[in-house]
N, C-alpha and C positions, 0 to 999 in steps of 0.2 A: 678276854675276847675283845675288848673296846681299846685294848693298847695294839693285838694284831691290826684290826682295824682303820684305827690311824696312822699306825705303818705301812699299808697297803697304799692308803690316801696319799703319802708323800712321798711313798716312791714313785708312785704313777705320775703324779705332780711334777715329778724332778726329770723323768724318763720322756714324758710325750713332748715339751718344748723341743726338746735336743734332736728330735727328727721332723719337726716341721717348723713352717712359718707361724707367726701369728694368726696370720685368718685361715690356717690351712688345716688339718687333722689326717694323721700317717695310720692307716690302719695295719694290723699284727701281719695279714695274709702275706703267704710268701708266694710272689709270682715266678715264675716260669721264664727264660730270659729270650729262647727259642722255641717255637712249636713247629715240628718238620714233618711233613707228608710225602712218600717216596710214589712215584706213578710211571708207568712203562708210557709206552708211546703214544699209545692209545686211552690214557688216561687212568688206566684202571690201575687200584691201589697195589701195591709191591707190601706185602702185610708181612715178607718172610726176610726183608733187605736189612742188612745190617748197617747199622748211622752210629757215626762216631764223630769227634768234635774236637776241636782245640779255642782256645780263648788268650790271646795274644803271645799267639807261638809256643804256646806251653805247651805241656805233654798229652799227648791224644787219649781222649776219655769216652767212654761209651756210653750213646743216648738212653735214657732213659724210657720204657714204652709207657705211653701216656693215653694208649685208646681204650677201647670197647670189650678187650678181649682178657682172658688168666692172665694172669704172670707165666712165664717164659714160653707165652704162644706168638699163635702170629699178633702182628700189633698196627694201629690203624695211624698211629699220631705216637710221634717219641717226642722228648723235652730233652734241651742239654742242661740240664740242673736251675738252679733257682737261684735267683737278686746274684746273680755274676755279670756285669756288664764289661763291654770288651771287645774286640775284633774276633769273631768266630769264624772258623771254617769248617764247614761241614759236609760230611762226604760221606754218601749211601754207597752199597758196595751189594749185587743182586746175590741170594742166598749160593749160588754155583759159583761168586768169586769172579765172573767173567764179563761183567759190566758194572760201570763204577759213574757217577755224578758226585761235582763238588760244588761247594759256591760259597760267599763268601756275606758276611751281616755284618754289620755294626748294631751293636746293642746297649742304648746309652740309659740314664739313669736321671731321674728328678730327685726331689731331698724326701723322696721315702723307699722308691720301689724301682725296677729296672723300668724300661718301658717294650715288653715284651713285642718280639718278632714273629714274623710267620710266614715261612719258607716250603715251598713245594718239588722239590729234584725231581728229575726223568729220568731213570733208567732209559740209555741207547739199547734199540735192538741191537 
């Protein structure tokens, strides 16, 4: 038990300099690199729009729902994945496919964690 022990101690030892400074400490949490909220004209939340993402030009991937509600219901807040930093474009698309908003983030990074964004699209009437 005391050799597990001290194995645990110098891996951690060896592990936590490699992601921070000196007087800095990286904590394990994995953030979120975009938080997106889709809204009609009038503000009110669009909970049935579909958001999907690209992260410098790469292949378009589907947000994640990140709010209040079940898994595969409506959704109040999507996420495009976690610690990906990068040029994102992001584009809500209304459940009927007949209105569409896109926009564009940069989401950069320090020596531990991205540094999370937060975007609001309008659905056009």
């Amino acid at each position: 038990m005391r050799f597990r022990h001290t194995c645990l101690l110098l891996a951690v030892s060896v592990v936590l300099p490699a992601c921070a400074r000196p007087d800095s400490f990286c904590t394990l949490e994995a953030r979120a690199a975009v938080q997106v909220s889709v809204v009609d004209t009038r503000g009110g939340l669009q909970r049935d729009a579909r958001v999907t993402f690209t992260v410098d030009g790469g292949p378009e991937e589907q947000a994640l729902c990140n709010g209040t509600s079940q898994p595969g219901g409506p959704c109040d807040r999507w996420i495009t994945g976690y610690e990906r930093a990068g040029e994102y474009v992001i584009t809500a698309t209304s459940a009927d496919g007949t209105r569409t908003a896109r926009t564009q983030v940069r989401v950069s990074e320090d020596e531990c964690h991205v540094k999370p964004e937060t975007v609001q699209l309008t659905l056009p009437d």
